[in-house]
Each structure stands twice: as structure tokens, then as C-alpha cells.
N, C-alpha and C positions, 0 to 999 in steps of 0.2 A: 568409481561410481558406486552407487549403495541404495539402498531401499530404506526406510525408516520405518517406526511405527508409535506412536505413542496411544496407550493404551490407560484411560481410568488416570488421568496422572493428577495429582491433588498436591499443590505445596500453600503450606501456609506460617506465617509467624505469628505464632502461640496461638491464640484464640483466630485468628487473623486471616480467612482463607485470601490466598488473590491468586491461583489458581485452582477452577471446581471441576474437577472429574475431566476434564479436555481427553478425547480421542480424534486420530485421524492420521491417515496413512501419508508418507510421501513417497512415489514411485521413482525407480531408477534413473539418476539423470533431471532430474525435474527442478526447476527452478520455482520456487514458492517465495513468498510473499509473508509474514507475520506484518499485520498493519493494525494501528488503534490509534487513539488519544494514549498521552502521556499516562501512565499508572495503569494502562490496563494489561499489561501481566508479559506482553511482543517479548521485552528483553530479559524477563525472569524465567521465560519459557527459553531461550534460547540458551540463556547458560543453563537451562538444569540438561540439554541436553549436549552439550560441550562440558559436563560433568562440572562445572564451577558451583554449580546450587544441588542443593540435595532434594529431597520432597520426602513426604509422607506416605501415599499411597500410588500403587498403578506402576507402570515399566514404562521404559525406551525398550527399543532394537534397532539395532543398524544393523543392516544385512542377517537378519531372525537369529543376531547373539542378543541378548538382553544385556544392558551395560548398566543396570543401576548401580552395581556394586563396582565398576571398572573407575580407576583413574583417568583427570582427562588424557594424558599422553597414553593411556592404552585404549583408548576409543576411534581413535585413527581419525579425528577429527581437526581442522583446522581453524579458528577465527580470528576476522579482521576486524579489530576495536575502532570504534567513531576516535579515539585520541592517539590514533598511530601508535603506540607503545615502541617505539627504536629506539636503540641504546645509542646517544647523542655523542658516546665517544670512539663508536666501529664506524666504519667509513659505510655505506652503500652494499658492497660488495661481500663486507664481513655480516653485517646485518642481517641479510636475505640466506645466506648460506653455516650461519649460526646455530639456528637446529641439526643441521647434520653433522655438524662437527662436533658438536654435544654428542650424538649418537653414534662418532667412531666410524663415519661412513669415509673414507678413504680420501687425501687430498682432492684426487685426477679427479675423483664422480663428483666431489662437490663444487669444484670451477666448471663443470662442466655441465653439472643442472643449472648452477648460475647466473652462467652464458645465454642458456635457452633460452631461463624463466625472464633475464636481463630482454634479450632480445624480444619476445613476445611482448614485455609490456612498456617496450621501448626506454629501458633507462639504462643500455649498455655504454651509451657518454656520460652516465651519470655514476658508476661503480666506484670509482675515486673519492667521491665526496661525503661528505656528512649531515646529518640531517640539519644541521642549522645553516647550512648552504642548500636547502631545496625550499621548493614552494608546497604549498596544502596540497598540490593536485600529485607530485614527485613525491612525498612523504607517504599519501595514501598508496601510490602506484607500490611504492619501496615496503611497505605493508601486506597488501596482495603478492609482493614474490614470494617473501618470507614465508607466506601460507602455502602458494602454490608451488615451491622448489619440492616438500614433502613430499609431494603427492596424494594426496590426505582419500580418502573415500567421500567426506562429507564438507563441504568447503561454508561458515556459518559467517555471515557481514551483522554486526550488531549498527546499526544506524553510521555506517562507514563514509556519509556524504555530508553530515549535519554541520560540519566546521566550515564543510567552502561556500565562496560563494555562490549565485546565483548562475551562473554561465558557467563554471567550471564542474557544479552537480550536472549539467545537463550534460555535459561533454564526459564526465566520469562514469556514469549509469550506461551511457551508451557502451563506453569500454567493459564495463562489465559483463553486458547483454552479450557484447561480442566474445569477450573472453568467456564466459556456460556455453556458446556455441560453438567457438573453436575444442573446448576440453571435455564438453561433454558429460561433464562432472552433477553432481546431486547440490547444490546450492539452496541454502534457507538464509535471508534475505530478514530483516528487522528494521522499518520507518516507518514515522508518524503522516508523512509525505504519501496523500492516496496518489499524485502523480507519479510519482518513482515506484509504486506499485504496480497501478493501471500498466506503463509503459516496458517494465523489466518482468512482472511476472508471468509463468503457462496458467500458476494458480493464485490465488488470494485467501488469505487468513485472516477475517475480518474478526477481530478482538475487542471487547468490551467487557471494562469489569472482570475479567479472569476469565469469562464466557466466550464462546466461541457463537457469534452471531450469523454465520455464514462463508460457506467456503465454496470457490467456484473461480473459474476463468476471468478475467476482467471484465471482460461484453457482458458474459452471465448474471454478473453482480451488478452493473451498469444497468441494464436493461429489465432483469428482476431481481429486484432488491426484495428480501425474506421479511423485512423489518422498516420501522422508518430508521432507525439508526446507520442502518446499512444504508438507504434511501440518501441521508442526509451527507454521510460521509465520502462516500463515492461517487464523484464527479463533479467538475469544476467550471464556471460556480456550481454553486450546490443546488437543490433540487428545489426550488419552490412547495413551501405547506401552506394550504388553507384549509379551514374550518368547515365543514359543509355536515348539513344532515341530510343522511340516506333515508329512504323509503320507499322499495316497492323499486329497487335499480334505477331510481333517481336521486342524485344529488342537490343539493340546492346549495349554493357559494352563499359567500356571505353580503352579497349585494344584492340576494334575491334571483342569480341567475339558474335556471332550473338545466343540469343535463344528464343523460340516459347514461348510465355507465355498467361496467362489467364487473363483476366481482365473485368470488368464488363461494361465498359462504353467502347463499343464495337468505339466508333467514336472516341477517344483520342491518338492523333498524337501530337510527337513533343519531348521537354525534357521532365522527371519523373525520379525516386527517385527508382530503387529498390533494396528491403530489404532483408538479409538472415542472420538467424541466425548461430551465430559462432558452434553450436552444430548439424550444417543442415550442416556443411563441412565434407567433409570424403575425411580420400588416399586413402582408400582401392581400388585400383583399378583393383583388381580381382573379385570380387563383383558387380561393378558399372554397374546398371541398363543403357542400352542403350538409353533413354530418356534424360539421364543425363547431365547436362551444364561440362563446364572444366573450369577453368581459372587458371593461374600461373602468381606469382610473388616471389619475393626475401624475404627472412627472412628478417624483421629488428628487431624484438624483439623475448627473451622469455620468459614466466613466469609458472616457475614450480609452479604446487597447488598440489603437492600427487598424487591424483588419476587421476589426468588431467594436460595437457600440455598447456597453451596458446600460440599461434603464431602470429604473428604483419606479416601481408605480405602486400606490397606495390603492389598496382594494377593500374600500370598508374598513379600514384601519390597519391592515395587513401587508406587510410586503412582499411586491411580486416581483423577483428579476427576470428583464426579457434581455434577450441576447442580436441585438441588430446590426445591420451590417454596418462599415465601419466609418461612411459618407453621411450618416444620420444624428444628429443634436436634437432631439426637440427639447425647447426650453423647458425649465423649470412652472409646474403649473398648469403646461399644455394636457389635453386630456389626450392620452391613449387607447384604440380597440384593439387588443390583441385576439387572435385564434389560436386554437389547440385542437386535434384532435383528440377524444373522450379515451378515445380506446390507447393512449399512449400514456394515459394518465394512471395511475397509483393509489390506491385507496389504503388506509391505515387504521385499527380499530383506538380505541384510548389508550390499549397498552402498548402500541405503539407493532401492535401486528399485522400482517400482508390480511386483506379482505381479499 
């Protein structure tokens, strides 16, 4: 286990920044999260600190050594590639126990971490074989021993779920979840996937543009989003935006409906952005808390998921997802009254900041 700390850290090609100044600690043992859209900087940050990328300005430290100038095998670091990297001609067995026999660590100890590391992540009837005899989910697993036989201080997964399918990420993230809780270990964690974030991380690294948009626990960033960027990216579906002008802590939608809302920056008049999530809609309208906003518009879509309905309503030209329960179709056309509470809702300035 290890402590991190990245400090001022700036890389860029030539004129090119795409990472700006990033700070921020990781604590002993902590499993984190680096999460964005494509190009925004999750996996150039994670090799600069697995020493594969260099940078310009600012430190690393793992455990308060500074390793900017360290190689990566003197960083005591270990990571697991999205493309499995196994040599297709060692069997299972030689694969995973490969780094140590590179480093002259004695026949007996390296059958014998391999045994473990074999058993822990259940591929001990699998050591015989090669990787063009396993599946995507055995390949990854056979990946993570390789990492974990070292023993490493810092254990780094660059997008290590993106190749499998659908049922077999969910089945793989959870082994992971349980494998940082069995070992205990400092893990930093690289997907575009905010569900594989929300569900495997203590913390979230929400990344945009080389910029660090907000870091905080999954609920924390669920619940209060810094940004709408954050807003939009975190949580599924995603968060409903409408257009509304503020005045005086009143909103007014874009269909004319007038509601009171809360906001921090008591002087801000004018356009804003606010947000409500599709699972903050309800019909219930025998229920509905007197507090409560109204708005209506027309079905234009639906998407049965089992347990849940999704609803596309047109709001003044805008789209609202409500999230219904899962015995619900209203046709295409029908009009809709959904409620909200005001106070659960999200206000946004032009630039796209928390009011």
C-alpha cells in the first residue's frame, strides 16, 4: 500500500498542453477513479505516473519519494493494459510468474506466489494453458496476477474492462471491487464508463480537457455536481437541462412555468441552465408534496428497461427524460404532468457553473 501525490503536474506536446497544472492527493489503500470522455488527459495521467510518459512541470510521489526522474520498474508500480499484453507463447503459469523470474527471485517463492495469486483470482485449472485457449474475462484475470504476484505498492488498471462484453464488465469490476478489499492495496482505476466509476470507486476523478472538474465520492458528485459537465456526465441517464431565466430566486422554464428555487449566488439574474434528474420526475399525483413544480409535455419516445420505463417529453422544444416505473407505455403524443421537487433541482450559470 502507498500514498500518492501529484503536485503542479503539466505535460504537453510541443505547443499542446492536455494536461494543466492537476494537483491532488491519493490516500493509503484508496481506490480512485480517473473518469472523462475520450482525450481528456484519464490515461496520459496514468502513464505519466507508471513513469511511461514524461511531462514538463510539477512532481509524483509515492509514499513522499518524488519519482519523476525514477524508471518505471523502480517505482514499485504495477499496471493492467485494456489489451492484456501476455506473451501468447508462456503458458498461464509462466506469464504471471514472469516478472520474478526476470528479477532472480528463487524458483520455490515464485510457484509459490503463483499458487496464491493463481488461487485468489481462481485460474489455478487454468496455469497449463495459453492465452489463445482462454476467454476475454481469463486473459484479463491472467493480467491482474501478473500484476499482483509482485506485490507492487501501487496497483494502476488503464481501461482494463473496454474489450468485454457487457455481462462479463459487470461480473469483472465486481472482482476487482472485491480483489482492493481483500488486498487492501492503493489502486487508481482509468474508464470512460461513469457506471464502472460510480460502482468500483471511495473517490472520482472527473476529467475534462486535461482539467480536473471535481473530485469527491460517487454520492458527492451525484448529488452535487460543481459544474454542469459534472452534472451531465454523472449518472444514468443523464441529468435533464432546461433553459429558464432566474430573477429574484425565481426560475421561469421554458413553457412559462414560474418556480422558487435555491441558489447560492444570491445576485445572479438573467439566462441559466437548470437541471433535474429523470428519476426526480414522478406522476404520482396523489402524493405530490405541495412545494412541488409541474410541467407537461407530449410523449415523443419510449424505452422499456424491465423494471423502468423511459419517457422522451418535449418541453417547449426541449428534451426531458422521466424515469417510470416499469408497467407504464403512454403512447407516443399523449401529454404528460410530471413533478419535481425545486429543491433537488440544479441551477447552472452560461459557463456552465454551480449557482
Amino acid at each position: 500500500m502507498a500514498t500518492l501525490s501529484i503536485q503542479n503536474v503539466v505535460k504537453a506536446y510541443g505547443a499542446h498542453r492536455v494536461i494543466h497544472g492537476l494537483s491532488f492527493d491519493i490516500v493509503d489503500g484508496e481506490f480512485i477513479v480517473f473518469v472523462g470522455p475520450s482525450g481528456c488527459g484519464k490515461s496520459t495521467l496514468l502513464r505519466m505516473i507508471a513513469g511511461l510518459e514524461n511531462f514538463q512541470e510539477g512532481s509524483i510521489s509515492i509514499d513522499g519519494t518524488v519519482v519523476n526522474r525514477l524508471r518505471p520498474w523502480e517505482r514499485d508500480v504495477a499496471m493492467v493494459f485494456q489489451e492484456y499484453a501476455l506473451y501468447p507463447h508462456m503458458t498461464v503459469e509462466k506469464n504471471i510468474g514472469f516478472a520474478l523470474r526476470m528479477n532472480g527471485v528463487p524458483e520455490a517463492q515464485v510457484k509459490q506466489r503463483v499458487e496464491d495469486v493463481s488461487r485468489t483470482l481462481q485460474l489455478t485449472h487454468l496455469l497449463k494453458r495459453r492465452p489463445r485457449e482462454l476467454s476475454g474475462g481469463q486473459r484479463q484475470r491472467v493480467a491482474m496476477g501478473r500484476a499482483m504476484v509482485r506485490g507492487p505498492k501501487v496497483f494502476l488498471f488503464d481501461e482494463p474492462l473496454s474489450n468485454l462484453d457487457a455481462q462479463l464488465r459487470v461480473d469483472l469490476r465486481a472482482e476487482i471491487k472485491q480483489l482492493h478489499q481483500r488486498l487492501g492495496s492503493t489502486m487508481i482505476y482509468v474508464t470512460h464508463d461513469q457506471v464502472e466509476a460510480m460502482t468500483m470507486a471511495d473517490r472520482i476523478v472527473v476529467l475534462k480537457d486535461g482539467h480536473i472538474q471535481q473530485i469527491g465520492a460517487p454520492q458527492e458528485l451525484y448529488r452535487n455536481p460543481r459544474t454542469r459537465f459534472v452534472a451531465g456526465f454523472i449518472g444514468a441517464p443523464a441529468m435533464n437541462f432546461l433553459p429558464v431565466q432566474l430573477s429574484k430566486g425565481v426560475a421561469t422554464l421554458p413553457d412559462g412555468t414560474r418556480i422558487p428555487v435555491s441558489v447560492e449566488r444570491l445576485d445572479y439574474e438573467g439566462a441559466a441552465e437548470l437541471g433535474v434528474r429523470p428519476e426526480h420526475l414522478s406522476l404520482d399525483s396523489a402524493h405530490r408534496p405541495s412545494s412541488s413544480a409541474t410541467i407537461s409535455g407530449p410523449v415523443q419516445l419510449i424505452e422499456p428497461l424491465g423494471a423502468d420505463t423511459l419517457a422522451l417529453l418535449d418541453i417547449a422544444g426541449n428534451r426531458l427524460n422521466c424515469r417510470l416505473p416499469g408497467d407504464m407505455a403512454p403512447a407516443p403524443g399523449k401529454i404528460l404532468t410530471v413533478s419535481f421537487d425545486p429543491d433537488r433541482c440544479v441551477l447552472f450559470d452560461q459557463a456552465g457553473a454551480r449557482l
